[in-house]
C-alpha positions in Angstrom: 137.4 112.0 73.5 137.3 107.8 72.9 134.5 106.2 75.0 135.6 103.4 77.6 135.2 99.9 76.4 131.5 98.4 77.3 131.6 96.1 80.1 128.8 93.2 80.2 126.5 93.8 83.0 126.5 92.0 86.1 124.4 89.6 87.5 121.2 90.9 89.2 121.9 90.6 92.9 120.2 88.2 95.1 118.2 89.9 98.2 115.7 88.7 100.6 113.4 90.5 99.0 110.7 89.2 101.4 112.2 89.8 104.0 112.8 93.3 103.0 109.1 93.9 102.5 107.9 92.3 105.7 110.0 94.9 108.2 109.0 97.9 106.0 105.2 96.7 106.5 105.8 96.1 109.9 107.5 99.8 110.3 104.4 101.3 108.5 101.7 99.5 111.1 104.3 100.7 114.4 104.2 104.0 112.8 100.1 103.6 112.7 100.1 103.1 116.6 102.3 105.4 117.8 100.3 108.2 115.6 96.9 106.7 116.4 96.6 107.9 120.3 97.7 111.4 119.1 95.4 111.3 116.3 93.2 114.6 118.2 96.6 116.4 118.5 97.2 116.0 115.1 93.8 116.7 114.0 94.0 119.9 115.4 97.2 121.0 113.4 96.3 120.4 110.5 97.9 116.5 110.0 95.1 114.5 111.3 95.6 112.1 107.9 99.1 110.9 108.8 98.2 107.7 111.0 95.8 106.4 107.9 98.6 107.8 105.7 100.4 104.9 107.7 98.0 102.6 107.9 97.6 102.3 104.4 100.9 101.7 103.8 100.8 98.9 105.8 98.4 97.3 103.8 100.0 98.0 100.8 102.8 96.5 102.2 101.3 93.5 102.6 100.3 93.8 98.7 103.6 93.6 98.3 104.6 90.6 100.7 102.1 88.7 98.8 103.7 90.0 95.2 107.2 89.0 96.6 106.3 85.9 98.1 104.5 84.7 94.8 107.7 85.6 92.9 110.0 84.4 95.2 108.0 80.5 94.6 108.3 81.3 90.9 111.6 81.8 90.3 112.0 78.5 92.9 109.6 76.5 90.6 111.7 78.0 87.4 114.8 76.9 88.7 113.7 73.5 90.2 112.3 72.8 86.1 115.7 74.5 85.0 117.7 71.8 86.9 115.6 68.5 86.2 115.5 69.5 82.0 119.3 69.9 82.5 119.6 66.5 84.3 120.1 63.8 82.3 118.9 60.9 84.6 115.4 62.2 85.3 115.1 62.6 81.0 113.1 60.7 79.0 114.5 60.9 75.1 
């Protein structure tokens, strides 16, 4: 059977990557207070971890708005350097 012809690959696509993180980290802490005032109930059946299950993914989430936010100003600062070595009246040969 003859393969298909390769295609190149696309371009990554461009999210709001912090934005994306932030409501996920926000879900994570709503999901920590609902849980906490049935924390007893819970306890009692044998799931008393899930609100600290919850909490702790809302601090990792906020690990990860700090990742995102840090690469988001790279690839800015990469881009802003990108543009000025490309323009020809800010160099200096």
């Amino acid at each position: 059977m003859p393969k298909t012809p390769s295609h190149p690959a696309p371009p990554p696509l461009e999210a709001n990557d912090v934005a994306i993180v932030g409501g996920g980290t926000v879900l994570w802490f709503v999901a920590f207070l609902v849980l906490l005032p049935f924390w007893g109930t819970l306890s009692d059946h044998g799931h008393g971890n899930w609100p600290w299950i919850c909490l702790a993914g809302g601090g990792l989430g906020l690990i990860g708005l700090w990742y995102c936010r840090a690469r988001r100003d790279a690839i800015a600062r990469g881009r802003a350097a990108e543009a000025r070595a490309q323009d020809p009246a800010t160099r200096s040969d």
